[in-house]
N, C-alpha and C positions, 0 to 999 in steps of 0.2 A: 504494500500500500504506500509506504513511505518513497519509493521508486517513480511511483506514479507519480505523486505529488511531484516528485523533482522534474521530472519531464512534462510537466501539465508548466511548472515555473517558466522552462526554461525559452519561450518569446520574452516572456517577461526581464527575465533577465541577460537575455540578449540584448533588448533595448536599453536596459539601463547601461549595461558595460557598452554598448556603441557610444549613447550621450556621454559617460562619464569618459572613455576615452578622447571624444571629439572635445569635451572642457581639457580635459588634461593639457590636449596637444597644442591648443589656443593658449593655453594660460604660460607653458614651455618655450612656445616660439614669441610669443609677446617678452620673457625676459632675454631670447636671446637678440630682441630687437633691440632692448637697452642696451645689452655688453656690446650691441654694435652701436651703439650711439644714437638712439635713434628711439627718443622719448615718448613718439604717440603709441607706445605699445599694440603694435599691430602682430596681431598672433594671425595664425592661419592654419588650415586644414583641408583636407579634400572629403567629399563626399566618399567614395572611395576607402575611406580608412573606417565609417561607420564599421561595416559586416567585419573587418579585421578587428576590431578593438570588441564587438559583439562576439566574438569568440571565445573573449573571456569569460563568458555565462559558462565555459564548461570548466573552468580550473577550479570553480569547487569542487561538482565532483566527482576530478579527478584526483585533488587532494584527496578526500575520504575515500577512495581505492588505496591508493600509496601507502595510509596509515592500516588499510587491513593487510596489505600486500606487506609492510616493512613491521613487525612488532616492533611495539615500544619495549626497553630496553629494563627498564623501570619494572615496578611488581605495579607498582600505582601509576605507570604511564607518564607519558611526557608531560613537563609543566610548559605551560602555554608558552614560554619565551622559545626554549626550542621547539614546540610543534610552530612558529609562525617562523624560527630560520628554517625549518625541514622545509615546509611547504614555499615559504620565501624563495628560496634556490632552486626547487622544482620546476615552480611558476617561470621563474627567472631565464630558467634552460627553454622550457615549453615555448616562452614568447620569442627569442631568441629562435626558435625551431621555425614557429608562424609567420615571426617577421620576414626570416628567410626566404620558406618556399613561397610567402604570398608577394615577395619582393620578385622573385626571380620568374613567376606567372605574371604579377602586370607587367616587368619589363620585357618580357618575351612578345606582351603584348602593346609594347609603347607606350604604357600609361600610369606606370611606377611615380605615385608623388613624391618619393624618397628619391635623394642619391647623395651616396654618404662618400663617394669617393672623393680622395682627397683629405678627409679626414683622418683623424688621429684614429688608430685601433679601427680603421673598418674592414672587412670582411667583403670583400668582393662589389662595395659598393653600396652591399642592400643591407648591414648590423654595424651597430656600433657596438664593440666593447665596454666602452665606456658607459656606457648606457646601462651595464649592468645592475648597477644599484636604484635607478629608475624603473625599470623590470621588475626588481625585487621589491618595490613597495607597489607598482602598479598590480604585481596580481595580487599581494594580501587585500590592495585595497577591493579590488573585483570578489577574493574571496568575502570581504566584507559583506560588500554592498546585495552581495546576490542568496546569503546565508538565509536562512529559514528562519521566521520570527520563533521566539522559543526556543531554538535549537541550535 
C-alpha cells in the first residue's frame, strides 16, 4: 500500500523538484552574475532543464532502497547526520550520472543549455566537478521536499 502511495506522489513531486530546481538555477546564475560584475542579478534557465531537475522526485526513493540494500552498521541504525552524508553522496553521484547522459542526449541533439567546457574540473563539457557539493545538498534538499508528511 505504502508503494502505491509513492507512485500515486510521484507527478506531484516531479513538479515540485522541476520548480525547485528551475528557482535553484535562477537564484545560482543570478550570483554568478555579481562575481561577474554585473548587479541587476539576472539569473536564467531553460525550459529544458524542468523534466531534468523533475527527476529528482525519484532520489527519494531510491534512497530508501540503498538503506535496505546497505544495512546500517549500528544495532540502533544510523543517526541522521550520516544517513543524510550516505544519501548526500549517493544523490551527489546519481545527479552527476543524469546530468551527464541528459547533457550528452541534448547535445547530440543541438540543444544542450549547458557547456561547461573550459571550465575548471569539467568532464567533457557536460559536469562540473566542482559542483559536487551543490549536488550534495541539491538532492537532500529534493529528498526533503518530496518526503511523505509523517514519514
Amino acid at each position: 500500500m505504502e508503494k502505491i502511495k509513492e507512485i500515486e506522489k510521484l507527478p506531484i513531486n516531479f513538479f515540485k523538484c522541476g520548480v525547485a530546481g528551475w528557482c535553484l538555477e535562477v537564484i545560482f546564475t543570478s550570483v554568478e552574475s555579481i562575481m561577474a560584475g554585473d548587479w541587476r542579478l539576472m539569473g536564467k534557465t531553460s525550459l529544458l532543464m524542468f523534466p531534468i531537475y523533475g527527476m529528482g522526485a525519484f532520489l527519494g526513493p531510491i534512497g530508501n532502497l540503498l538503506d535496505k540494500w546497505i544495512p546500517d552498521l549500528q544495532a540502533d541504525g544510523l543517526n541522521a547526520t550520516d544517513r543524510a552524508v550516505r544519501h548526500g553522496m549517493f544523490y551527489m553521484v546519481l545527479i552527476f550520472v543524469a546530468e551527464y547522459i541528459s547533457g550528452s542526449w541534448l547535445r547530440a541533439k543541438g540543444i544542450c543549455p549547458w557547456d561547461y567546457t573550459g571550465r575548471h574540473t569539467n568532464i567533457h563539457g557536460l559536469i562540473r566537478l566542482d559542483f559536487a557539493p551543490l549536488w550534495f545538498g541539491t538532492g537532500l534538499l529534493f529528498e526533503r521536499i518530496t518526503k511523505r508528511k509523517g514519514g
